[in-house]
ROLO-903021 format. One line per 5 residues: their letters; for each residue x, y, z of C-alpha. Coordinates in nm, 4 decimals. Layout:
N
a	X:Y:Z  ...
END
This chain:
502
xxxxx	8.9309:14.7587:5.1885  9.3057:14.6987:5.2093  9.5296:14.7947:4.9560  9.7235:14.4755:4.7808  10.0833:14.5172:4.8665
xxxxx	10.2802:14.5031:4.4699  10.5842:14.6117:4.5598  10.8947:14.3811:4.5822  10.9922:14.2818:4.9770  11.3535:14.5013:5.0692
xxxxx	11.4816:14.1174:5.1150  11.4383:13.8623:4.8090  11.6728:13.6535:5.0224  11.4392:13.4171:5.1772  11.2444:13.3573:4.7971
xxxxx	11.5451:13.2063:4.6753  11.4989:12.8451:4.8174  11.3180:12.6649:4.5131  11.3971:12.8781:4.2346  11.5253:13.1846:4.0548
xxxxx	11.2706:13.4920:4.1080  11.0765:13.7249:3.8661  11.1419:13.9944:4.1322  11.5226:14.1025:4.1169  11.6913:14.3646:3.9087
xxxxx	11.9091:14.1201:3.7133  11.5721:13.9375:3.5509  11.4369:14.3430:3.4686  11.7362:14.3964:3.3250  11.7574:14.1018:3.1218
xxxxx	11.3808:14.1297:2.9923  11.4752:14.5299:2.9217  11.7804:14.4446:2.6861  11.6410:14.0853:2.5541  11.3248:14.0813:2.4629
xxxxx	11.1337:14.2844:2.1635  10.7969:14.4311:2.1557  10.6124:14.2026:2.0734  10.7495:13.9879:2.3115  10.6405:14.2643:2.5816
xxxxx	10.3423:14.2451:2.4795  10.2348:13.9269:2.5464  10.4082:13.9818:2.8820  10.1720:14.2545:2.9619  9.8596:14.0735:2.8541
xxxxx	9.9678:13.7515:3.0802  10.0312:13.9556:3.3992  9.7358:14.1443:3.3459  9.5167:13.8584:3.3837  9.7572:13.6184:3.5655
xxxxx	9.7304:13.6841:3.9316  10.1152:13.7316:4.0429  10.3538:13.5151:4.2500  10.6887:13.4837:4.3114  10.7964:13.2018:4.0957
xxxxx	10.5876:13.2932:3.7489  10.3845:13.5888:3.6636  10.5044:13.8224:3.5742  10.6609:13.6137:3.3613  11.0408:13.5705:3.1996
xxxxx	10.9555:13.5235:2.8140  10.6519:13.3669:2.5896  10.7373:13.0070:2.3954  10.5922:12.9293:2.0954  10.7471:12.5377:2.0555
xxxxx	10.9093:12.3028:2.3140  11.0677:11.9908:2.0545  11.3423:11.6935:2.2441  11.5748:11.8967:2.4935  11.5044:12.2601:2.3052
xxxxx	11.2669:12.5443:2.3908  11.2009:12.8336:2.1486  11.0244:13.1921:2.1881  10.8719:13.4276:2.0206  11.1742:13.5375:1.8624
xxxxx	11.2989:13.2489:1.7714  11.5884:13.2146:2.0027  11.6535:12.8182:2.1272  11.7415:12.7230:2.4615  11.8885:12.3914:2.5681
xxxxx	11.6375:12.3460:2.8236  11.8056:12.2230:3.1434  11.4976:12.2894:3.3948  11.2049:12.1877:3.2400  11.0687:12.1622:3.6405
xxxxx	11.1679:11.8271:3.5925  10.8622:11.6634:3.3340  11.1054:11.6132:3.0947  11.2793:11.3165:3.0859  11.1561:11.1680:2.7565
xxxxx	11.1765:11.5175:2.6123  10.9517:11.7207:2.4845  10.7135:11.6045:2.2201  10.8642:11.2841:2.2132  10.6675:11.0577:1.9087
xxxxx	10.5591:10.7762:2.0946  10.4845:10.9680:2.3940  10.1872:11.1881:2.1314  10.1127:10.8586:1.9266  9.9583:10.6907:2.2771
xxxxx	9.8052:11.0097:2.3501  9.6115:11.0736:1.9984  9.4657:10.7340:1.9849  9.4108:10.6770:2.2943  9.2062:11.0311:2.2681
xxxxx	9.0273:10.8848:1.9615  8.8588:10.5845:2.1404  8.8503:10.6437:2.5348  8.9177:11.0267:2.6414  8.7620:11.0399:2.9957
xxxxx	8.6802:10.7431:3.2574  8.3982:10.8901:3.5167  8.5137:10.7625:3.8655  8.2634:10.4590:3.8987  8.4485:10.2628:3.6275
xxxxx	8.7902:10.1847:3.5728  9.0002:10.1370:3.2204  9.2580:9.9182:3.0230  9.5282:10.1875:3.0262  9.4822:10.2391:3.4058
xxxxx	9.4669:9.9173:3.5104  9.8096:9.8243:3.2586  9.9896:10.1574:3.4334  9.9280:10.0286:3.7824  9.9996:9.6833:3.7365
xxxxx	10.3349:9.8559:3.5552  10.4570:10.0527:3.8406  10.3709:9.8093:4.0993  10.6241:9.5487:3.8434  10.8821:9.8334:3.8794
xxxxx	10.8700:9.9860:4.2176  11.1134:9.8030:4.4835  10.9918:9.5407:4.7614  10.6592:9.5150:4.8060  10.5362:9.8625:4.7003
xxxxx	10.2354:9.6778:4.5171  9.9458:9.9267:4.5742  9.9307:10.2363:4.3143  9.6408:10.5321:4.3529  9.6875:10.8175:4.0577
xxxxx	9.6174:11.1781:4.1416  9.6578:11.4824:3.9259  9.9780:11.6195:4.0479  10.2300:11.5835:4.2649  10.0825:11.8063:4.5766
xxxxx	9.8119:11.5659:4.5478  9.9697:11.2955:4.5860  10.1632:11.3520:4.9189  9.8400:11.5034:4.9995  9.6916:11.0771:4.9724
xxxxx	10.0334:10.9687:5.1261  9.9800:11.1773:5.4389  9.5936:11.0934:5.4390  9.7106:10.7393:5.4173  9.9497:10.7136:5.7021
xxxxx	9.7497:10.8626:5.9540  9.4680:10.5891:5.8614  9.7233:10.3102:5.9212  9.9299:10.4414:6.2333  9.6589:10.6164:6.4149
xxxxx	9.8771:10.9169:6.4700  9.9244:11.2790:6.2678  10.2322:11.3824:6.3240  10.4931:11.4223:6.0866  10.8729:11.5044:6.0500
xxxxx	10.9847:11.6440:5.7267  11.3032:11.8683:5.6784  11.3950:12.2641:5.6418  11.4087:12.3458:5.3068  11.2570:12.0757:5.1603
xxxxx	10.9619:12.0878:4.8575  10.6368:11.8910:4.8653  10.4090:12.1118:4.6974  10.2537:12.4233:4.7510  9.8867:12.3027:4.8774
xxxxx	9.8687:12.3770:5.2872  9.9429:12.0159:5.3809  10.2027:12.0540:5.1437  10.3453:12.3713:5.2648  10.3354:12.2487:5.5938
xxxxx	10.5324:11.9398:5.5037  10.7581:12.1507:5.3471  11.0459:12.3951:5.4887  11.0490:12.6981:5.2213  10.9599:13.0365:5.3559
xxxxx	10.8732:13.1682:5.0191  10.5604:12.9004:5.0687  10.5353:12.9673:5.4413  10.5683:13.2920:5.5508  10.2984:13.5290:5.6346
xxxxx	10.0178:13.2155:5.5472  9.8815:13.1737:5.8780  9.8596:12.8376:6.0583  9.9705:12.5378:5.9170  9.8994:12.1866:5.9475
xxxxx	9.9525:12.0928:6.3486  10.2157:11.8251:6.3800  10.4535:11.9021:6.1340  10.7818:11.8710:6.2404  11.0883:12.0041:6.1087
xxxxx	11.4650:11.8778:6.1434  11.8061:11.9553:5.9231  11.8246:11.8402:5.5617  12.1721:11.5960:5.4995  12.2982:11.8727:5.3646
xxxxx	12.6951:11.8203:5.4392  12.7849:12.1630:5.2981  12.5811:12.3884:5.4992  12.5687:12.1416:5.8325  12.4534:12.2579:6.1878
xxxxx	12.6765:12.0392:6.2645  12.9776:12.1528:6.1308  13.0471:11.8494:5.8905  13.2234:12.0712:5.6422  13.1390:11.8880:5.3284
xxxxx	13.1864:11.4931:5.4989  12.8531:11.3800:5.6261  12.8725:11.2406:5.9616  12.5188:11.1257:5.9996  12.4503:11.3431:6.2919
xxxxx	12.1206:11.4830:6.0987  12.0197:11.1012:6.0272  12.0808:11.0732:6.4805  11.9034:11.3777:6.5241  11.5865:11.2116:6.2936
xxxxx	11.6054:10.9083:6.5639  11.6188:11.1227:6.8058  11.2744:11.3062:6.7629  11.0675:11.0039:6.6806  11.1526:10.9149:7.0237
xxxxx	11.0825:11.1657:7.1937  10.7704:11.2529:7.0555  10.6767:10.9094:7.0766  10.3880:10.9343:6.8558  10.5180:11.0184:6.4919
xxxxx	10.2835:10.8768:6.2037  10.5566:10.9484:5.9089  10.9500:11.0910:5.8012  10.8311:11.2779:5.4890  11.1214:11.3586:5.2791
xxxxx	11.2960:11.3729:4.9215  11.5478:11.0641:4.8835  11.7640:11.3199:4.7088  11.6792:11.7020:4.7588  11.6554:11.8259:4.3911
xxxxx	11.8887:12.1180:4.4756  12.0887:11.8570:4.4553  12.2041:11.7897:4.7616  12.3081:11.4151:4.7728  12.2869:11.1845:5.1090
xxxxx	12.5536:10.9231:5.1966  12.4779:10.5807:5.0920  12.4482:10.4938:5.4811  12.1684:10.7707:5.5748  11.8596:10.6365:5.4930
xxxxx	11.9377:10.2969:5.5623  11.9682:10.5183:5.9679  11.6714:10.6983:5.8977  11.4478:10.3456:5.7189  11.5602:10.1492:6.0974
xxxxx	11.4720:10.4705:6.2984  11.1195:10.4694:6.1820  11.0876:10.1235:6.1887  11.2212:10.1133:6.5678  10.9285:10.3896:6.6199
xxxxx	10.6593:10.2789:6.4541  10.6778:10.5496:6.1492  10.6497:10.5172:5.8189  10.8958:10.6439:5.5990  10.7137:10.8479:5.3010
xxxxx	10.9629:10.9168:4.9973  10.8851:11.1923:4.8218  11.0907:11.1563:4.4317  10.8378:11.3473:4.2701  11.1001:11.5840:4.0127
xxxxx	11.3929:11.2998:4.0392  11.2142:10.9082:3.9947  11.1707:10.7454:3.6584  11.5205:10.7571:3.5545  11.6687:11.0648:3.6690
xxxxx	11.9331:10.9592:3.8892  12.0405:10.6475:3.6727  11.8202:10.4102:3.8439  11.4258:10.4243:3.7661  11.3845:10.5109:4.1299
xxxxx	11.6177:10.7231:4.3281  11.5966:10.4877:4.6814  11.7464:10.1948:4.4447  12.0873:10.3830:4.4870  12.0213:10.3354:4.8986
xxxxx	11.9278:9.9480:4.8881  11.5987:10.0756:5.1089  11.1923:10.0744:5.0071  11.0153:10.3203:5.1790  10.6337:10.2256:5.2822
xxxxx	10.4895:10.4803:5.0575  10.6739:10.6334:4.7489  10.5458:10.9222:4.5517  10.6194:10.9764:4.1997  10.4946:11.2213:3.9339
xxxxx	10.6054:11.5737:3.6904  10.7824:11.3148:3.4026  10.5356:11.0496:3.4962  10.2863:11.2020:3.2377  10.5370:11.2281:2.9331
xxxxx	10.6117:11.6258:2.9466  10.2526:11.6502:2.8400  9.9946:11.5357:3.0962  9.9727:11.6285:3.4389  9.9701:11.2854:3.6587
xxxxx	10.1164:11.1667:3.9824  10.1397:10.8134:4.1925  10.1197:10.7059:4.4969  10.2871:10.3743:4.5580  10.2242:10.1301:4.8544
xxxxx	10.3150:9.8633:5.0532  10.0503:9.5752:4.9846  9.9609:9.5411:5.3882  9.9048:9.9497:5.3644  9.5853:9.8543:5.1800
xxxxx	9.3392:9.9213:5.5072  9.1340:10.2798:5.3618  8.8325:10.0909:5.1573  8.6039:10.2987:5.3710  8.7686:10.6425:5.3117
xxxxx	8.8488:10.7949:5.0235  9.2230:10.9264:5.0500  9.1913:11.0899:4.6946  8.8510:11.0250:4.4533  9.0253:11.3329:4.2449
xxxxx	8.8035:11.3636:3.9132  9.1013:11.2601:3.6801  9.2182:10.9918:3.8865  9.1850:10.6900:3.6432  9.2316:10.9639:3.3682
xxxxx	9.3002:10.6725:3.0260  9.4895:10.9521:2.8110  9.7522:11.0398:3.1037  9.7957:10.6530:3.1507  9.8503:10.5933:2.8204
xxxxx	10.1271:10.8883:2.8238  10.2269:10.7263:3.1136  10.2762:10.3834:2.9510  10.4315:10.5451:2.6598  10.6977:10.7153:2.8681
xxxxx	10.8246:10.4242:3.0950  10.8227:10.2427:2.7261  11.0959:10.5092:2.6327  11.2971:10.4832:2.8952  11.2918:10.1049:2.9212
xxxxx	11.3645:10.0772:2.5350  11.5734:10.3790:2.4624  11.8485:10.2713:2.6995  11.7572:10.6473:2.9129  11.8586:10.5231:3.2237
xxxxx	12.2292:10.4172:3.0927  12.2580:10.7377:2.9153  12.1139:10.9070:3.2494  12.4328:10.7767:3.4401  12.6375:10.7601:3.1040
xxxxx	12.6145:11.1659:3.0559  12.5830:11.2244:3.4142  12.9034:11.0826:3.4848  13.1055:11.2622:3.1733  12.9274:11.6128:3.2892
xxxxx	13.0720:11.5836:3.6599  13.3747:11.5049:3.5199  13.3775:11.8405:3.3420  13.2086:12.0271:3.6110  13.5177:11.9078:3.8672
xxxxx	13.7326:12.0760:3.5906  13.5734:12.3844:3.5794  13.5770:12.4333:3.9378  13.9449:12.3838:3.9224  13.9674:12.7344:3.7192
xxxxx	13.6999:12.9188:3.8542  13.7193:13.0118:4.1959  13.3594:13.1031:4.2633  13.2845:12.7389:4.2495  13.2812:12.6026:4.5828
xxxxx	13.1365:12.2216:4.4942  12.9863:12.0389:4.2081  12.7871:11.7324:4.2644  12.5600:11.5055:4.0942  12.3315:11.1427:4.0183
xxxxx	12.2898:11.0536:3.7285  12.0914:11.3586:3.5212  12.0438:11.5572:3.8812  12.3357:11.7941:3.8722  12.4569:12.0684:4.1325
xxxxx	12.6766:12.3784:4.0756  12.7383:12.5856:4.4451  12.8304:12.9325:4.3797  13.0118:13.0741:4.6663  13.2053:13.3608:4.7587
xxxxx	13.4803:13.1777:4.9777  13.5461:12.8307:4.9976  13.6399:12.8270:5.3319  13.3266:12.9587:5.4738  13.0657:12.8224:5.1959
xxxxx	12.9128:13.1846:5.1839  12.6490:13.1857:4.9290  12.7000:13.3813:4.6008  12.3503:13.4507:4.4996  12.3954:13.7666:4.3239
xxxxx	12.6645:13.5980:4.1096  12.4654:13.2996:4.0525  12.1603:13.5007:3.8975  12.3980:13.7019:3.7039  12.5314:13.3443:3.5683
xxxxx	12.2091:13.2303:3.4689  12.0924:13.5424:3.2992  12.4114:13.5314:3.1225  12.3694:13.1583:2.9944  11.9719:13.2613:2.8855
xxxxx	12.1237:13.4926:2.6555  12.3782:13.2337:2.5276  12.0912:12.9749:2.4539  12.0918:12.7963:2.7738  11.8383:12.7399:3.0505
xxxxx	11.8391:12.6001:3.4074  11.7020:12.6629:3.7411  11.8825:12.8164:4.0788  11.8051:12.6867:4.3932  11.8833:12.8093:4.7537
xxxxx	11.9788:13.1339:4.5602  12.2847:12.9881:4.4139  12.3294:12.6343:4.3630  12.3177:12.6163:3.9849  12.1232:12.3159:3.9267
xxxxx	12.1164:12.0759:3.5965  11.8272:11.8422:3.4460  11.8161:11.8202:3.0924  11.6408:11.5211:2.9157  11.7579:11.2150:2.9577
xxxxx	11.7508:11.1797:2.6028  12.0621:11.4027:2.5705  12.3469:11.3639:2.3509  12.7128:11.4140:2.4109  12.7279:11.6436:2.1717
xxxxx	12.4373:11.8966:2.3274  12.5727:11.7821:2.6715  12.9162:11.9228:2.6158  12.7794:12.2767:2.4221  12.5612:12.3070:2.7518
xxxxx	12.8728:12.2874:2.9637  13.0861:12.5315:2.7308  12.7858:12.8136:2.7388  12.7831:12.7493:3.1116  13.1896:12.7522:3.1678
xxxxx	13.1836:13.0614:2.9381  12.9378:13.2485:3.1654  13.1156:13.1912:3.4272  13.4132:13.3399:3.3230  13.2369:13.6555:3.2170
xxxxx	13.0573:13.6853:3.5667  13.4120:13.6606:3.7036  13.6487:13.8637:3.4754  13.3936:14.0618:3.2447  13.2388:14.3923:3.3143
xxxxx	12.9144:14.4465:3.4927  12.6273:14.2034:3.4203  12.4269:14.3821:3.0606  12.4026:14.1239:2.8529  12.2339:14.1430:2.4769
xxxxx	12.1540:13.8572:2.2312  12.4000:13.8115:1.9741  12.6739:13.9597:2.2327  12.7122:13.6118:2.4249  12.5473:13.4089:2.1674
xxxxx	12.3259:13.4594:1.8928  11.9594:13.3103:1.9643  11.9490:13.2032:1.5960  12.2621:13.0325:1.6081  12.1986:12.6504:1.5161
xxxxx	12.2978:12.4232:1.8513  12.3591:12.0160:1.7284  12.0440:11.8421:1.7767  11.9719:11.5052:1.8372  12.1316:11.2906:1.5853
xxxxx	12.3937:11.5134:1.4735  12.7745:11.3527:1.5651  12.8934:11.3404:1.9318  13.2109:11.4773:2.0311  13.4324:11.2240:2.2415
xxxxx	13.4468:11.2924:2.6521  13.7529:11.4718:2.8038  13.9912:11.2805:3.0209  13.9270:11.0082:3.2721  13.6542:10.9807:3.4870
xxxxx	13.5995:10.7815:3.7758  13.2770:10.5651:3.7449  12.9626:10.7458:3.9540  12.9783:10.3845:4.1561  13.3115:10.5624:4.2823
xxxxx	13.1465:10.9154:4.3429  12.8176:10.7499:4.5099  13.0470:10.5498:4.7634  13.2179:10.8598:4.8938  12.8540:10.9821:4.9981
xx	12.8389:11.3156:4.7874  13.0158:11.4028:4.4729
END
């Protein structure tokens, strides 16, 4: 019998790509000064029956409410939740979103696969109103994973090939298809064989370029694309993120390269916006901002209010060839409580005005996030779409060398102050908070964050303890409460968007 390796690898380097680990010193640290006893506890009793992973168990503190943007433990500290792996656009709890969901629990809880529903059939109809072109044809699946699991399923049906190209550190879920789709060794390594076919190419990643682009994107990556469909002649899809949630942000020109390359080849161009559609960017779907439709677009995470799990796959109506195969036939596909959820949170965002305040805030945060990086050197780019927000920490400038130990030291700073976000790539700081933000909780994120970062880069070695930063019981303005006014002029995102990266 061989003994289960526990130990952490010498190298957490190559974990870093989708998120900040449970692994490192900084996050023992943090849990050794932060958290009380019975907060350990708990922590115990999860990773005792948990099996662990990289990216959860063991785990970095128990909740005990989630309410609009705010999360709040055990011990009662709040954090303005700028993560929430990207469910929460509506926020968390939001009324309507738990009214549909209680009634529609009263009178229709389940739909067996055989029959169909009122709530499924409205949600469908719904997205295939919103989605661009002709995207006409919806098919639900649990999650995400799922659904690019259909999408892939579905293009090898219509070209007749199974080859794919999808990019290096991209995400599409951690099934294998997924995983093989995607480009993140902490998914990949040491797994074995993955799908055959999968090919990989560059991300339009301007700051980190093989091609030496240094921060301009010259469209080589969107060449190289065209490039490999012809040569390997026989591609069935591009799989890939219209905007990487790191974020890293493609020129307006790229995909309209990448939407003729396939077309020129026969492909079909799969969009994955999974963490960034329904309203993130500004616009309810992120290739609106590109003028292109994909053939297949795959939505989910916010899709099912913050509260139920649901993904969609949305097609072009001449895509509609599988009736004898069945691409997903997942027990909860036509599920009538996660459609109602579903219907409930595009209501929000269509009525609340989210997408306006999506672009509104977004705009007024880069604004602030250019001004930080004037007076903190470790900055080396902000960058941002509407409510999908990017802070590189770097060492130099010049060379774009990635600060990851400062990063983590950033963020465990900021969850003592109150705040939470995700790191990506090890140190790109990265911002999603409700799109039902206001100003006000907007601009307190911002000063927690600026203030962290000044303490990383002037203060004394990273040991941080509540109340020293911040005190967890400290009341942050809630929704409702007045809005400050923004700082200085800011050029409109149009502006940002037409330079290709901001």
């Amino acid at each position: 019998m061989n003994t289960p390796q526990t130990h952490p690898p010498a190298s957490l380097q190559h974990l870093k790509s989708e998120g900040d680990i449970n692994l490192s010193p900084h996050r023992a640290a943090w849990a050794r000064d932060n958290l009380d006893a019975g907060t350990h506890h708990w922590l115990a009793e999860d990773a005792e029956f948990f099996l662990h992973q990289a990216l959860s168990t063991p785990c970095l503190d128990v909740l005990r409410k989630s309410e609009g943007i705010y999360l709040e433990d055990l011990q009662g500290r709040r954090y303005l939740d700028f993560h929430g792996n990207s469910v929460h656009q509506v926020g968390y709890g939001h009324p309507r979103v738990v009214e549909a969901i209680i009634n529609q629990m009263r009178e229709l809880p389940f739909c067996p696969r055989r029959f169909t529903n009122l709530p499924a059939i409205g949600l469908a109809k719904k997205l295939a109103q919103l989605a661009p072109g002709d995207l006409q044809k919806v098919l639900f699946s649990p999650g995400g994973t799922t659904a690019i699991g259909m999408a892939l399923k579905l293009a090898r049906i219509v070209t007749g090939r199974y080859k794919t190209i999808s990019m290096w550190d991209s995400f599409h879920g951690a099934s294998l298809d997924a995983i093989s789709l995607g480009g993140e060794a902490i998914f990949r390594r040491g797994i074995g064989p993955l799908l055959p076919g999968c090919e990989h190419v560059p991300p339009p990643d301007a700051r980190h370029c093989l091609w030496g682009c240094a921060g301009k994107c010259s469209l080589k990556c969107a060449d190289y694309i065209d490039y490999v469909l012809e040569k390997e002649g026989d591609v069935a899809a591009v799989v890939a993120e219209t905007v990487r949630c790191t974020p890293f942000i493609p020129p307006p020109e790229y995909w309209k390269k990448v939407r003729a390359a396939c077309d020129r080849h026969g492909a079909l161009l799969i969009l994955d916006e999974i963490p960034i559609g329904l309203g993130r960017t500004g616009k309810m779907f992120a290739c609106e901002h590109y003028d292109i439709v994909p053939d297949l677009l795959v939505i989910g995470k916010g899709l099912g209010g913050g509260i139920f799990p649901l993904a969609a796959l949305i097609a072009r109506k001449d895509l509609d060839v599988a009736a004898s195969t069945a691409l997903g036939h997942y027990t909860h596909e036509k599920n009538p409580v996660a459609a109602a959820a579903a219907l409930a949170t595009i209501e929000c965002l269509e009525s609340e005005g989210l997408l306006e305040n999506a672009r509104r805030l977004g705009e007024h945060a880069l604004g602030r996030m250019r001004t930080m990086m004037e007076h903190h050197p470790c900055i080396g780019d902000v960058r941002g779409l509407g409510l999908l927000l990017g802070m590189e920490i770097v060492t130099d400038r010049r060379t774009f060398a990635r600060a990851a130990d400062t990063a983590e030291k950033i963020l465990y700073r900021a969850l003592a102050s109150g705040l939470s976000f995700k790191l990506t790539m090890g140190n790109i700081i990265t911002l999603t908070p409700p799109l039902t933000i206001t100003l006000a909780e907007m601009d307190r994120a911002l000063d927690i964050l600026e203030d962290c970062i000044g303490g990383v880069e002037h203060g004394p070695e990273l040991r941080v303890r509540l109340g020293e930063i911040g005190s967890p019981r400290t009341e942050i303005p809630g929704p409702g409460k007045p809005n400050g006014e923004p700082n200085g002029e800011l050029a409109s995102l149009a502006d940002h968007f037409s330079a290709g990266r901001v």
